[in-house]
N, CA and C atoms as an extended XYZ file, in Angstrom:
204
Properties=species:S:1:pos:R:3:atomname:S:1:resname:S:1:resid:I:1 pbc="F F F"
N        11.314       24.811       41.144 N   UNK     1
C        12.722       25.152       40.895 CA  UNK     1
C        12.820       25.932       39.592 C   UNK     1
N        13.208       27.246       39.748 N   UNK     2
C        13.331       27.816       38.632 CA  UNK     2
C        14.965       27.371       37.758 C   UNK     2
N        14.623       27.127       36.611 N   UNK     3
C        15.244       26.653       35.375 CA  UNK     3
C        16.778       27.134       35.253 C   UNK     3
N        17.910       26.876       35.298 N   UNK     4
C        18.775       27.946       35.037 CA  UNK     4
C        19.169       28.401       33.833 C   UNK     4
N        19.513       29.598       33.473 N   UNK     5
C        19.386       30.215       32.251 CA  UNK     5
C        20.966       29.110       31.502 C   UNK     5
N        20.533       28.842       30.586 N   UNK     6
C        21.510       28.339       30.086 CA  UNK     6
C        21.766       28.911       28.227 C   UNK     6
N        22.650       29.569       27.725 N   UNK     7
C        22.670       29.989       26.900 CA  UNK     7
C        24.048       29.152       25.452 C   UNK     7
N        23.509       28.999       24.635 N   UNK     8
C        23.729       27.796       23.741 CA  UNK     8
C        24.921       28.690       22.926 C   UNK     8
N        26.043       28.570       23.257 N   UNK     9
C        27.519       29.272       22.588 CA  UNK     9
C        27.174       29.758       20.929 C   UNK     9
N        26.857       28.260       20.329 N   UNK    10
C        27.033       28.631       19.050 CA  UNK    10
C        25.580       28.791       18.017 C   UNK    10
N        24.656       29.407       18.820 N   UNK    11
C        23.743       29.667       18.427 CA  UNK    11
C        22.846       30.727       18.445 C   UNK    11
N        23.103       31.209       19.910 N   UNK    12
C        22.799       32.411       21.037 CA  UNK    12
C        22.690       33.859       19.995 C   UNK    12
N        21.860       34.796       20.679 N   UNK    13
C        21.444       35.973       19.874 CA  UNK    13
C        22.324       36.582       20.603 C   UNK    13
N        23.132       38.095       20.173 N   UNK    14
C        23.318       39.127       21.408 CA  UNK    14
C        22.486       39.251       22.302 C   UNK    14
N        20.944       38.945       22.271 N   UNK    15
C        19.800       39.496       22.901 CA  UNK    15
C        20.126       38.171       24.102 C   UNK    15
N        20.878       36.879       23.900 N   UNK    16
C        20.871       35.879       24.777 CA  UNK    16
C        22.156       36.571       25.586 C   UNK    16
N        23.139       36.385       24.860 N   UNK    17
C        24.602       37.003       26.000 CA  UNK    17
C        24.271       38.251       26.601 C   UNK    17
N        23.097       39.194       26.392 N   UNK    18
C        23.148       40.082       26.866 CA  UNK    18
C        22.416       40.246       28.468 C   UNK    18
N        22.192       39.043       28.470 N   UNK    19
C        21.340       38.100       29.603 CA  UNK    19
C        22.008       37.731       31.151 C   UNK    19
N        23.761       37.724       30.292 N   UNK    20
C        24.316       36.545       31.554 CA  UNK    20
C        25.249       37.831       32.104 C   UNK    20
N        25.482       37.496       33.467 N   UNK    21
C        25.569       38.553       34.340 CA  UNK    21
C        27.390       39.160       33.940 C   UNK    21
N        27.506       40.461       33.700 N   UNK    22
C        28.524       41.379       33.644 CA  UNK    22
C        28.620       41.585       32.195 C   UNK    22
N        27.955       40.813       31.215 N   UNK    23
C        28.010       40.931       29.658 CA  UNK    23
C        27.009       42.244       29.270 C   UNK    23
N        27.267       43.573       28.777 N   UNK    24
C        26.386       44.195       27.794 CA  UNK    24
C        26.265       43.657       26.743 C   UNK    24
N        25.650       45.175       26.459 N   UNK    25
C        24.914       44.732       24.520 CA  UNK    25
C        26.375       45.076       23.622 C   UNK    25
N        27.094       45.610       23.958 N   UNK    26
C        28.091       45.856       23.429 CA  UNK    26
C        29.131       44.565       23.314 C   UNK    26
N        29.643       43.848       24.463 N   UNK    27
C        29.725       42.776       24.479 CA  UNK    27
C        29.824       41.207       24.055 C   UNK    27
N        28.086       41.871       24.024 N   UNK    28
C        27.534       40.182       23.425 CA  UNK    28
C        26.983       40.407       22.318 C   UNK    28
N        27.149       41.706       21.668 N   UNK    29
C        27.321       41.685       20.352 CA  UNK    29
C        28.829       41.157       19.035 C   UNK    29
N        30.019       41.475       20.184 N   UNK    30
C        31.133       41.028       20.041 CA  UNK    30
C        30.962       39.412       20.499 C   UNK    30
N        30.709       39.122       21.082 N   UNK    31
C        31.044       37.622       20.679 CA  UNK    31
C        30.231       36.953       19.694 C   UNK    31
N        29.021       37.728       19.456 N   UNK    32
C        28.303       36.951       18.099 CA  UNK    32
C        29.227       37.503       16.938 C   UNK    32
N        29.438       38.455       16.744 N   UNK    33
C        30.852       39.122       16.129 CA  UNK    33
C        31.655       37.916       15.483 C   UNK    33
N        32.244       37.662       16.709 N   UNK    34
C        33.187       36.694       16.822 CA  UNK    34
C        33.502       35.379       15.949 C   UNK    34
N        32.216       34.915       16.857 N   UNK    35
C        31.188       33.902       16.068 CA  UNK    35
C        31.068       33.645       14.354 C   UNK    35
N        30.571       34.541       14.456 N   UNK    36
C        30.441       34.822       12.770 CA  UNK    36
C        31.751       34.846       12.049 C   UNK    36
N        32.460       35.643       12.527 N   UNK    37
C        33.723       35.676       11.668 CA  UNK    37
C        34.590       34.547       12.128 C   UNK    37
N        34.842       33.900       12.997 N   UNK    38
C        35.406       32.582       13.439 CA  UNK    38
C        35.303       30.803       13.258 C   UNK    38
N        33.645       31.256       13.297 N   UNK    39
C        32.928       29.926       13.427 CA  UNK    39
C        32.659       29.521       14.632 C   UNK    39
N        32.306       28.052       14.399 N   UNK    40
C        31.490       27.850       15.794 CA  UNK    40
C        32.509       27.634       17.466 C   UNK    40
N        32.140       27.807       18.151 N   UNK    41
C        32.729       27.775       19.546 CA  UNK    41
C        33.260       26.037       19.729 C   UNK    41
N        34.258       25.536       20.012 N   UNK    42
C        34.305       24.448       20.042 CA  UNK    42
C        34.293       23.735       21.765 C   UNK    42
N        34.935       24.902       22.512 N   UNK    43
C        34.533       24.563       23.796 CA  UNK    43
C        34.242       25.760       24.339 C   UNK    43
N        33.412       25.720       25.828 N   UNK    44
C        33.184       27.039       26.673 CA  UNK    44
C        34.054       27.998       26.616 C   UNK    44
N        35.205       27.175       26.619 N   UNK    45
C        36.757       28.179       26.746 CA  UNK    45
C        37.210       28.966       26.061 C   UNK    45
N        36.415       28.624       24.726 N   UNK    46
C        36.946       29.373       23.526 CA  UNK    46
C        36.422       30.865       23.649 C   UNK    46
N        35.087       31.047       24.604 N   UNK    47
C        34.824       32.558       24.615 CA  UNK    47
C        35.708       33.668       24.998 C   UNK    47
N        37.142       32.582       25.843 N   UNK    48
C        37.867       33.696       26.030 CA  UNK    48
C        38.574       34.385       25.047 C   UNK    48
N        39.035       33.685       23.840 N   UNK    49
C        39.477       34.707       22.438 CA  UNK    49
C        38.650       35.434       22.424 C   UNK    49
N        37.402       36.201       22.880 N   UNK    50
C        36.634       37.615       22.397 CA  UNK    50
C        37.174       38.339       23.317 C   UNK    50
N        37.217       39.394       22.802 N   UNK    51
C        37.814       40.790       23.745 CA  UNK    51
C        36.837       41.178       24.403 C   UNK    51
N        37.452       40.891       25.641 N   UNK    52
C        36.766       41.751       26.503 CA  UNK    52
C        35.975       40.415       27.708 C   UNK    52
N        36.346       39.403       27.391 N   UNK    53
C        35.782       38.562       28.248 CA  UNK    53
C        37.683       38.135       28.946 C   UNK    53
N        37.557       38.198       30.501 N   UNK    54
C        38.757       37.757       31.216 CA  UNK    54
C        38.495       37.150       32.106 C   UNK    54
N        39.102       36.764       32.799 N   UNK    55
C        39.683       35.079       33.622 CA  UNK    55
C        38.267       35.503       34.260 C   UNK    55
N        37.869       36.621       35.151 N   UNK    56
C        36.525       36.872       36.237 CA  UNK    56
C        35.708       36.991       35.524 C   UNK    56
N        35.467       37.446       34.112 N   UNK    57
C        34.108       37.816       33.750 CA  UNK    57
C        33.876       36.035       33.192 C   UNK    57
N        35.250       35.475       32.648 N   UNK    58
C        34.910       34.149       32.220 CA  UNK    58
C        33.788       32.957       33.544 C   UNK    58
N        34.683       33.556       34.659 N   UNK    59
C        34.312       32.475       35.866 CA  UNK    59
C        32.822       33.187       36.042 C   UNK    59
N        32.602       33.891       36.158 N   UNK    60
C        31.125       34.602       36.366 CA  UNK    60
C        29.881       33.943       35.314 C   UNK    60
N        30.790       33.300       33.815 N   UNK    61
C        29.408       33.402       33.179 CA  UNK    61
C        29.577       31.991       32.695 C   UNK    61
N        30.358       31.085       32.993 N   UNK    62
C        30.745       29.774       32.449 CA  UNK    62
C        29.714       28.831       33.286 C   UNK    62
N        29.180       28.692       33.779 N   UNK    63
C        28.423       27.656       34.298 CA  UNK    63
C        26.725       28.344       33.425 C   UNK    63
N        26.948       28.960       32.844 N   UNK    64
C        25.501       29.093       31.791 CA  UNK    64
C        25.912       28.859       30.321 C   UNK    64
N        27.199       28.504       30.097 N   UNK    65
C        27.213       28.342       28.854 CA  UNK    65
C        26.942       26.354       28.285 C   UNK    65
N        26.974       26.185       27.257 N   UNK    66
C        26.842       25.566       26.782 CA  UNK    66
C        27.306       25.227       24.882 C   UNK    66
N        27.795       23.968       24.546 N   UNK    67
C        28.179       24.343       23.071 CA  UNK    67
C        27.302       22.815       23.271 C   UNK    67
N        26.865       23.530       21.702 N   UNK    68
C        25.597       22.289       21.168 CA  UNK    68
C        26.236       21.813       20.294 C   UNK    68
């Protein structure tokens, strides 16, 4: 059984979000962006304050996220 990619909210490289399906590098450079200037993610949900993530791209990539 291959592993499912699971990528860790408040820790993750762009090089990780740039991984999960419909996210570029452009992207998932903005939510480390985000990150940084915000602080840490407190739930999955919170990725939706980054621009550019919406209700479909949210449902597309939420079952790989994770907050540690």
């Amino acid at each position: 059984v291959k592993e499912k990619l699971l990528v860790k909210l408040n820790s993750a490289s762009a090089e990780d979000f740039a991984r999960l399906p419909g996210i570029g590098p452009g992207l998932a450079k903005r939510i480390v962006d985000y990150r940084d200037k915000n602080g840490s993610f407190v739930t999955i949900e919170d990725i939706n304050k980054v621009s550019g993530i919406g209700e479909k791209k949210y449902e597309a990539i939420k079952d790989f996220l994770v907050v540690e």
